[in-house]
C-alpha positions as CSV (number, residue, x, y, z in Angstrom):
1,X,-21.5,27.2,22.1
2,X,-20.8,29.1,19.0
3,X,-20.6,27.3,15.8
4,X,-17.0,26.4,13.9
5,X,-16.6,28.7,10.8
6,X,-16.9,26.8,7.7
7,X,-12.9,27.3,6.7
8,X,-12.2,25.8,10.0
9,X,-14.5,22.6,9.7
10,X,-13.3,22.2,6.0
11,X,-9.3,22.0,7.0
12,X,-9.7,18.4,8.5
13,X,-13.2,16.9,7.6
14,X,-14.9,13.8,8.7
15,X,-14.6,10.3,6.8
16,X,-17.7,9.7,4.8
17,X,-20.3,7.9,5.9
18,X,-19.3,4.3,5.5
19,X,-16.5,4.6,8.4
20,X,-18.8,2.7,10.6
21,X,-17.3,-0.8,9.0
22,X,-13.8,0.7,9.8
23,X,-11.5,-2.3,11.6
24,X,-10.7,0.4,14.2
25,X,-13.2,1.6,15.6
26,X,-11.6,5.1,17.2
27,X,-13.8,8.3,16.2
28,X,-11.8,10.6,13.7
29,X,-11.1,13.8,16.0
30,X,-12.3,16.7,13.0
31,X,-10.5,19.6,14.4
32,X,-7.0,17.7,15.3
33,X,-4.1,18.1,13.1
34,X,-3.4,15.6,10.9
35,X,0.0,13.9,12.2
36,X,3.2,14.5,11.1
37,X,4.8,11.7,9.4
38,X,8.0,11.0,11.6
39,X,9.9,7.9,14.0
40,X,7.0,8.9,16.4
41,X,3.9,8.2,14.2
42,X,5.5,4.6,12.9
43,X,5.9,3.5,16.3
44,X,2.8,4.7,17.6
45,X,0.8,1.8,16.5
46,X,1.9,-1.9,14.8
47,X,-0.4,-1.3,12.0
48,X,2.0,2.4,11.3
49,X,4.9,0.3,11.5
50,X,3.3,-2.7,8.7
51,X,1.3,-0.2,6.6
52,X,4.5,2.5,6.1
53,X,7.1,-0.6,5.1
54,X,8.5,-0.5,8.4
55,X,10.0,3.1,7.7
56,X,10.4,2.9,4.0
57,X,7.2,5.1,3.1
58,X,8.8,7.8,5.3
59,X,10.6,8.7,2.2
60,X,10.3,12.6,1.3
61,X,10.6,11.4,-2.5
62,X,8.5,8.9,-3.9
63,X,7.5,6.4,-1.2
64,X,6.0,4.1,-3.2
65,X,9.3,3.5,-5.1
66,X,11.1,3.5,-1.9
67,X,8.6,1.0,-0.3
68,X,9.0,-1.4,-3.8
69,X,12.4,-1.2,-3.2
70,X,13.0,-2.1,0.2
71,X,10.2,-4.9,-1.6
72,X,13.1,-5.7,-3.2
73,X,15.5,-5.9,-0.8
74,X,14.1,-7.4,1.4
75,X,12.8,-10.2,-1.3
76,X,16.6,-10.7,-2.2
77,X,17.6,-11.4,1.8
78,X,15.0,-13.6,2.0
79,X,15.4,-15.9,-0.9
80,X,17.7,-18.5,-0.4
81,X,15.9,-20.2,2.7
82,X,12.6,-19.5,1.1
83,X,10.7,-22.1,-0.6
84,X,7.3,-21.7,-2.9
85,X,5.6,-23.3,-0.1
86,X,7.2,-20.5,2.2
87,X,6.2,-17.3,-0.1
88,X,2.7,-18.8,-0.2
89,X,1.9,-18.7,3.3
90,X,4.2,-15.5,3.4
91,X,2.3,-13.1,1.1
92,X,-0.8,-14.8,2.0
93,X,-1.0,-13.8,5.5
94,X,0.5,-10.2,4.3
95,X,-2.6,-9.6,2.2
96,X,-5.1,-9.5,5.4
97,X,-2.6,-8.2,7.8
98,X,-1.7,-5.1,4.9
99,X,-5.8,-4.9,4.5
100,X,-6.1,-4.3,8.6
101,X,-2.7,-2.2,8.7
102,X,-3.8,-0.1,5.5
103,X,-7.1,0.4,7.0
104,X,-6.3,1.8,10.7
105,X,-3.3,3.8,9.1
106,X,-5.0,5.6,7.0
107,X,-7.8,6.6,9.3
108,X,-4.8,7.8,12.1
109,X,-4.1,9.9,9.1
110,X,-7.4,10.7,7.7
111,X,-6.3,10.4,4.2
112,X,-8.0,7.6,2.0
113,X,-5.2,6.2,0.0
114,X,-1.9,8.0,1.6
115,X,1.5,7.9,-0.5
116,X,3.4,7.4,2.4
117,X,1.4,4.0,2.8
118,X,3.8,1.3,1.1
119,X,2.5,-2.0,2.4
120,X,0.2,-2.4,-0.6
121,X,3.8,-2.3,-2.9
122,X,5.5,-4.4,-0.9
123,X,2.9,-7.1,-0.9
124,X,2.6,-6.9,-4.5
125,X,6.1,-6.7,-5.6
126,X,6.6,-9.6,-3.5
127,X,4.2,-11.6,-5.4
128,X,5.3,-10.4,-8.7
129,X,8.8,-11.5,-7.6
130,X,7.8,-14.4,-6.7
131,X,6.1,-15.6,-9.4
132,X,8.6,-14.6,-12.0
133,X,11.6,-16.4,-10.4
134,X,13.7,-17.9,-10.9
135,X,15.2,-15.1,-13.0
136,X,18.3,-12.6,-12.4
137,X,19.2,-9.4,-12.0
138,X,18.1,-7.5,-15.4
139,X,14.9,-9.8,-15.2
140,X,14.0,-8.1,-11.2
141,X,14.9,-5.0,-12.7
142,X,12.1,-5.2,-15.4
143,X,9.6,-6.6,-13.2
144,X,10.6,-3.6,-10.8
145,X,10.4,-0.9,-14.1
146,X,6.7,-2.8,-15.0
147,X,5.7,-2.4,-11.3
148,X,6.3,1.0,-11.1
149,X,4.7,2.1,-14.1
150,X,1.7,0.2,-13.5
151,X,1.4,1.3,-10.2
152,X,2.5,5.2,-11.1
153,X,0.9,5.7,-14.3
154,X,-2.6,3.7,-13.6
155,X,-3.2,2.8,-17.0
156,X,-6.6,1.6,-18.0
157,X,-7.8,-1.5,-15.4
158,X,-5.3,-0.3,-12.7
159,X,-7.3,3.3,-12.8
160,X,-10.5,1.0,-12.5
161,X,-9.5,-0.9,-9.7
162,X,-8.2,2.6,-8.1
163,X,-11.4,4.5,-8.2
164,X,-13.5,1.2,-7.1
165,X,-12.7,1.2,-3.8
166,X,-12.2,4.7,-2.4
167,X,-13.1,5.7,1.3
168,X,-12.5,5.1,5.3
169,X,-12.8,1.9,6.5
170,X,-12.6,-1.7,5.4
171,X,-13.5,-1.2,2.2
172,X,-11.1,1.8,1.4
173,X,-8.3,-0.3,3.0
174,X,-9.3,-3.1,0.5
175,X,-8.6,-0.3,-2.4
176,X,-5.2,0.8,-1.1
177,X,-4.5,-2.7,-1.3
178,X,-6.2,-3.7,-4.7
179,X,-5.0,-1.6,-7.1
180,X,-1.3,-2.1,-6.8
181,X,-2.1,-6.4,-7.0
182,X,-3.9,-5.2,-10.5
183,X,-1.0,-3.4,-11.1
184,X,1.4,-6.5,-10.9
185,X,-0.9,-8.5,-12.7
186,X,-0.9,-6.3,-15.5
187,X,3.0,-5.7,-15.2
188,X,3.4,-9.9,-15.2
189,X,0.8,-10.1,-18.0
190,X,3.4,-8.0,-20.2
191,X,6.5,-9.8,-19.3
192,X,4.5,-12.8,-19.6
193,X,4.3,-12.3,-23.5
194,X,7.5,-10.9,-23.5
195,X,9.0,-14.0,-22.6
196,X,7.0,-15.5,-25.3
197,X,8.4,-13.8,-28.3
C-alpha cells in the first residue's frame, strides 16, 4: 500500500500523544473530514448538545458571546425558583458534566479548544452571576462586559491558565473548561473592588 503524501496526512493530524486518557475512548479517524458544525452534529451525541450550549455555539459570529448570553438568559428564566442551595448543586454538577462534554466534543471535532464550544461560558457566567446577585440589570451587564473581556482578551493569569492545559483528552477538556472559571474570577475580583470604592 503506497504511503499518504505528507500534504494529505498534515490536513487532519492525529491528537498528541496523551489521547489515551481521553473519556471517549473512539480512535480519531486521520484522513476524515472534520465535521461541519450544523443541527446534525449537535444531535449527534448528548455531550454536542451540552458542550455547544445546546445550539448557542453554532453562532457564525462570536460563539462564546452568544453562548454567555444565552448564560444569561437562561440565568434570568431560572432565577426566581432558584435558591443558593439550588445554583450550588446546579453549577456543581455542570462543572464535571461540561469537563466530559468538553472533552468528547472536541475530540469529534479534532480541535483542542474549539470556539464553537460554549459550555465552559455558560458554566462560568453562571457562577459569576450567581455570586454577584442579588444585583440588577446595569450590574449583569457589567459582570457580562468583565466576562467577556477576560475571557476574549486573556490578560495575564487567564493566558496562564489557557496555555496550561492544552491537548486531547481529559486533561485538554479540563483546559477548555479552566480558563474561562479564571476568567470570572478575575472579572469578580475587579467588581469586587469596585463595589468597594
Amino acid at each position: 500500500m503506497p504511503a499518504t503524501p505528507p500534504e494529505i496526512q498534515d490536513l487532519f493530524p492525529r491528537p498528541p500523544a496523551d489521547s489515551s486518557s481521553e473519556f471517549d475512548a473512539a480512535p480519531v479517524n486521520s484522513f476524515v473530514a472534520r465535521p461541519i458544525l450544523n443541527a446534525r452534529f449537535l444531535f449527534s451525541h448528548p455531550a454536542h448538545l451540552i458542550a455547544l450550549g445546546f445550539g448557542s455555539g453554532l453562532s457564525r459570529i462570536a460563539p462564546g458571546t452568544a453562548g454567555t448570553l444565552w448564560a444569561w438568559l437562561v440565568f434570568v428564566l431560572l432565577q426566581p425558583g432558584m435558591t443558593d442551595l439550588r445554583w450550588a448543586v446546579l453549577i456543581g454538577l455542570s462543572l464535571p458534566l461540561g469537563w466530559w462534554a468538553c472533552t468528547v466534543t472536541a475530540r469529534h471535532m479534532q480541535v483542542q479548544d474549539p470556539g464553537a464550544v460554549v459550555w465552559d461560558e455558560v458554566v462560568a457566567f453562571w457562577l459569576m452571576l450567581w455570586l454577584v446577585m442579588p444585583t440588577g440589570f446595569w450590574g449583569q451587564l457589567a459582570a457580562f462586559a468583565l466576562f467577556r473581556f477576560f475571557d476574549a482578551v486573556k490578560p495575564g493569569p487567564v493566558a496562564w491558565a489557557d496555555k496550561s492545559f492544552k491537548g486531547f483528552g481529559a486533561r485538554g477538556g479540563f483546559g477548555i473548561m479552566f480558563d474561562d472559571l479564571v476568567a470570572a474570577f478575575c472579572a469578580l475580583l475587579v467588581l469586587a473592588v469596585w463595589r468597594l470604592v
